[in-house]
C-alpha positions in Angstrom: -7.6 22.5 -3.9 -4.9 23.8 -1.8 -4.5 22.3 2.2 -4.0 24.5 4.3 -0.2 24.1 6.4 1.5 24.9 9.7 4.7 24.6 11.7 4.9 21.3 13.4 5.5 22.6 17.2 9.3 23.2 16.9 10.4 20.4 14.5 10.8 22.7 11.7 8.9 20.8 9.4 5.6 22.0 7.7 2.8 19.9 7.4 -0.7 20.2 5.8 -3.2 20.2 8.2 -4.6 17.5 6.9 -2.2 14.1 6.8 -2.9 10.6 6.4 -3.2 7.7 8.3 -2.3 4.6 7.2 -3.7 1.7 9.9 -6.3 0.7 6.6 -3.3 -0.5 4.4 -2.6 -2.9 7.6 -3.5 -5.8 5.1 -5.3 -9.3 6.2 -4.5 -11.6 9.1 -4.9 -8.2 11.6 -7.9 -7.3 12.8 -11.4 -5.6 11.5 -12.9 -6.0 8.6 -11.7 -3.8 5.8 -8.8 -4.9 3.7 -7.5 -3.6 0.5 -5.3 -6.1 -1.8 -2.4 -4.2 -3.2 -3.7 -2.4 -6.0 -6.1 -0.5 -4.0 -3.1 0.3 -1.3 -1.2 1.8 -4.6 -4.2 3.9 -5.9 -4.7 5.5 -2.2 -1.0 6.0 -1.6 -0.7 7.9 -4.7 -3.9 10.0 -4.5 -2.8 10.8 -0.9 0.1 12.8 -2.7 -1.2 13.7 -5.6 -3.5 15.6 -3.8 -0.8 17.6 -2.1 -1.3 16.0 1.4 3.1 15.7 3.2 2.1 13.8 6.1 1.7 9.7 6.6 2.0 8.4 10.4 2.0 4.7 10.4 3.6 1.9 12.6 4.7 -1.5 13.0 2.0 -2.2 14.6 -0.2 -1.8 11.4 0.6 -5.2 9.5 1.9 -4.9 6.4 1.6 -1.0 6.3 5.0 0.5 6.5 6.2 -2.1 3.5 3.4 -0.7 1.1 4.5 3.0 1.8 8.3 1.7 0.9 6.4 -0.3 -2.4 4.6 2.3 -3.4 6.0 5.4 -2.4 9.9 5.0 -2.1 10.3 6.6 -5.7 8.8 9.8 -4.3 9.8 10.0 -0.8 10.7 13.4 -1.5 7.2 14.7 -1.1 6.1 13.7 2.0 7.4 13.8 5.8 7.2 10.3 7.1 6.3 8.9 11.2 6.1 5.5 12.4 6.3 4.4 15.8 8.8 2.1 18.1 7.9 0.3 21.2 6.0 -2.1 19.1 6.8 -5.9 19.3 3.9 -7.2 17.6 3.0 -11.0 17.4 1.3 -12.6 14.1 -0.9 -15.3 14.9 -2.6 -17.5 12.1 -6.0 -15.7 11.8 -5.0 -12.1 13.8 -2.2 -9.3 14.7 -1.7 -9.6 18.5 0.1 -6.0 19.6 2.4 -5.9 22.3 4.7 -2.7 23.6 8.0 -3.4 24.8 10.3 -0.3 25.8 13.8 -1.5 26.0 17.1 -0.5 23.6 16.9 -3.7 21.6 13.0 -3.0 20.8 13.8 0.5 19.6 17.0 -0.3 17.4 15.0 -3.1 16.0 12.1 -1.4 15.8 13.6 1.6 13.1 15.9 -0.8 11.8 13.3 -3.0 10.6 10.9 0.0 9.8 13.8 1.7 7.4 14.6 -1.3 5.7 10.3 -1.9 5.1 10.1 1.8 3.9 12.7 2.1 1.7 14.3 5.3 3.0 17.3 6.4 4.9 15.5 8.4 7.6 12.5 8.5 9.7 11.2 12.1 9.9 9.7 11.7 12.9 9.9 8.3 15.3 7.1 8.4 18.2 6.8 6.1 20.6 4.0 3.7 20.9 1.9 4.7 24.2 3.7 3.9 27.6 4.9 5.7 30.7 7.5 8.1 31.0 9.3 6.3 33.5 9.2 3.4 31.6 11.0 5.3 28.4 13.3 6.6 30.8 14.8 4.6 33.4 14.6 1.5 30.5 17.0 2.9 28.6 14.3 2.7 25.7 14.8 7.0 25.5 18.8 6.8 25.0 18.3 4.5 22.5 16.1 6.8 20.6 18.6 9.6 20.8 22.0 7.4 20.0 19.3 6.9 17.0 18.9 10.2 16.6 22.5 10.9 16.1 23.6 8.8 13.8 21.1 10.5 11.9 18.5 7.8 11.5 15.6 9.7 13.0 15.3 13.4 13.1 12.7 13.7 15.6 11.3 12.1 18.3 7.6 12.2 19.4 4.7 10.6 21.9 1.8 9.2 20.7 -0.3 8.8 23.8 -3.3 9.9 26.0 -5.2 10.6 29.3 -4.0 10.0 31.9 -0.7 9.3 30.9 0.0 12.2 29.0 0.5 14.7 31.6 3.5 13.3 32.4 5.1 13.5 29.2 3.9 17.1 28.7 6.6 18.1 31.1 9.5 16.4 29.8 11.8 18.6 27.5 12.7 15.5 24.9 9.3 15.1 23.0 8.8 17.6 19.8 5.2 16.7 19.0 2.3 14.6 20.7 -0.1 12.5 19.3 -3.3 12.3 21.2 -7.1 11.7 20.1 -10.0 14.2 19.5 -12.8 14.8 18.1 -16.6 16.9 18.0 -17.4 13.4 19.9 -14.2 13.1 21.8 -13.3 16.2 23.3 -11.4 15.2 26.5 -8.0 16.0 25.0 -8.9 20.1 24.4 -6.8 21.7 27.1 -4.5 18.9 27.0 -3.8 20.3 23.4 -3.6 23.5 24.2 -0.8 22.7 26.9 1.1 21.1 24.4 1.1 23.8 21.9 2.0 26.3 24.6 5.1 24.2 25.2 5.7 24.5 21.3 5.5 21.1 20.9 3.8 20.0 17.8 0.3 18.4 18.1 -0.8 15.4 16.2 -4.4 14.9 16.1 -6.2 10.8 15.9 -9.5 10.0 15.7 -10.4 13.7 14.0 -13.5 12.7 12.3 -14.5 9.9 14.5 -14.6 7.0 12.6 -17.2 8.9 10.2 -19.8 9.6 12.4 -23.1 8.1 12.6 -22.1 7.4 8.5 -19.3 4.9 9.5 -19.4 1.7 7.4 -18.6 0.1 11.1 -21.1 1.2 13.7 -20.1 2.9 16.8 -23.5 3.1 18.9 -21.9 4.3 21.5 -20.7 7.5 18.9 -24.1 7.7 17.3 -25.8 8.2 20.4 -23.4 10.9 21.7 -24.0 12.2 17.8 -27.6 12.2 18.6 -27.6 13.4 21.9 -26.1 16.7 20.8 -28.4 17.3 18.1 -25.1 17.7 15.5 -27.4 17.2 12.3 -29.2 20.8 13.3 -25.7 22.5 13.4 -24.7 20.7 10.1 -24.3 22.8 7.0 -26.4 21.0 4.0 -23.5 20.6 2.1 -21.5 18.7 4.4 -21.6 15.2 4.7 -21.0 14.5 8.9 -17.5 13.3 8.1 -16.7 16.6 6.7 -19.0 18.8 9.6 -16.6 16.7 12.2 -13.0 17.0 10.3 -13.4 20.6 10.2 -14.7 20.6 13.3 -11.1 18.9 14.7 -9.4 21.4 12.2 -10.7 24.4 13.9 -8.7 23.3 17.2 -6.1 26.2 17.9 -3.6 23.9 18.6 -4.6 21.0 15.6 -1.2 21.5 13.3 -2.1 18.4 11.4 -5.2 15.3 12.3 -4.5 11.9 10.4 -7.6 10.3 8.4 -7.3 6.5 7.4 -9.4 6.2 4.3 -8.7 3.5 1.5 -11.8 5.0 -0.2 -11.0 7.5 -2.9 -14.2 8.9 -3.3 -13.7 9.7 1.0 -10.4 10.9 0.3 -11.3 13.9 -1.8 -14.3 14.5 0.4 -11.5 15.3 3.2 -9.6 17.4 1.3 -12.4 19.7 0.1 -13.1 19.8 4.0 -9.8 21.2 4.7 -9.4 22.8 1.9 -12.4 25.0 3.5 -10.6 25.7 7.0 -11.9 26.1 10.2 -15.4 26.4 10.8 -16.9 29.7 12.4 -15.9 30.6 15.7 -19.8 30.6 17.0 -20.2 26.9 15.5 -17.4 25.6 17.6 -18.5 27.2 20.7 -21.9 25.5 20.4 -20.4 22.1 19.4 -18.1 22.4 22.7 -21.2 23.5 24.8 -23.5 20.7 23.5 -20.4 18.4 23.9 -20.1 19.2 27.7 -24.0 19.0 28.6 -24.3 15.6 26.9 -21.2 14.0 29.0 -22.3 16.0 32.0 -26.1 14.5 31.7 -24.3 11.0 30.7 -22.5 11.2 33.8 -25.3 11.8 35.4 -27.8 8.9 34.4 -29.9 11.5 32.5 
């Protein structure tokens, strides 16, 4: 099954629509529930490019992440275009991952020094930094850093993974080549955000593109299932869908999507998303009527009704 690719904004680099994300490999001593032991992060890491998918966005933030992509993955870097984060100065505690942000120059140097050295490669492909404010990347110094980075040719480009409210203010700065920003059937907030971005030509980074699974999630969201069931999504879903699928190709049929990350350590999952790429967007009348159920069910939510 072939995934279907696109520009990423003005980078230059193509990338199937469908990446991966890999916050599951973040190992134990983090937070949640799920954790895979090393030769399940190996079996996943492989499939994921196997399967043709040139994508992975990860993060210091993620545990132990970025140092199974260098285990497992280092011998074939040359398939796949690789993103992590900076601003993160995380703290491990006996039992849990405490994450902290910190934008100065010493953070970011560290930050893709340490992450290089974890992944086994010579360049980052695309360095994004961790949430924050603008004015906080700027007038820190945390942004020159990025770019002296940049030029000794150990980043090539240099992203913002963010959201409401903050994000408008990055939207007009000329320095960012792609944003990272959540959406989803259940999550639509971010839609003419995402359009802004693309009009800029920056490339757009979907999260969060099949929320969590849906009312199918091995973690419970009620919150989700209720907005789920509030929009009557199970009417709209075709038969052979399963809602994970109805609600990645949902996100895929965003205009401005060039590529949505989706975590899965479960292989079975895994192909399940890449037959739902592999499909495309869904019909143009389909994702009119998800939109218009979306925006009654938060307008009557706001409302009490």
């Amino acid at each position: 099954m072939e995934i279907p690719q696109r520009q990423l904004g003005r980078t230059g680099m193509t990338v199937t629509q469908l990446g991966y994300g890999t916050m599951g490999l973040r190992g134990p001593r983090t937070w949640g529930v799920r954790v895979v032991d090393e030769a399940a992060a190996s079996r996943v890491l492989n499939a994921v490019l196997d399967a043709g998918i040139n994508f992975l966005d990860t993060a210091p933030d993620y545990g132990i992440a970025e140092e199974r992509i260098g285990r497992y993955l280092s011998h074939r870097r040359h398939e796949f275009l690789l993103a992590t984060k900076c601003g993160c100065t995380p703290v491990q505690h006996e039992d849990h991952l405490e994450i902290r942000h910190q934008w100065t120059p010493a953070v970011i140097r560290a930050n893709v020094e340490e992450s290089l050295r974890r992944l086994r490669t010579d360049v980052i492909d695309l360095l994004q930094f961790h949430g924050g404010r603008w004015e906080d990347h700027q007038h820190s110094g945390a942004l020159d850093a990025a770019l002296r980075l940049r030029e000794e040719g150990k980043i090539r480009h240099l992203g913002i993974s963010t959201s409401l409210p903050e994000v408008e203010e990055h939207l007009s700065a000329d320095v960012w080549e792609t944003v990272q920003l959540p959406y989803s059937a259940l999550q639509q907030e971010h839609d003419s955000v995402m359009r802004a971005a693309s009009d800029s030509r920056l490339g757009v980074i979907v999260r969060g593109g099949v929320a969590h699974g849906g009312p199918d999630a091995e973690i419970q969201r009620e919150a989700l299932n209720r907005l789920w069931e509030r929009m009557g999504l199970d009417e709209l879903r075709p038969p052979d869908h399963t809602r994970a699928q109805f609600l990645l190709r949902f996100t895929l049929s965003h205009p401005a999507c060039d590529t949505t990350i989706v975590g899965t350590c479960n292989l079975e999952h895994l192909q399940e998303n890449i037959q739902a790429a592999a499909r495309g967007p869904l019909s143009d009348e389909l994702v009119a009527e998800i939109r218009r159920r979306w925006q009654k069910a938060t307008e009557d939510r706001s409302h009490g009704t």
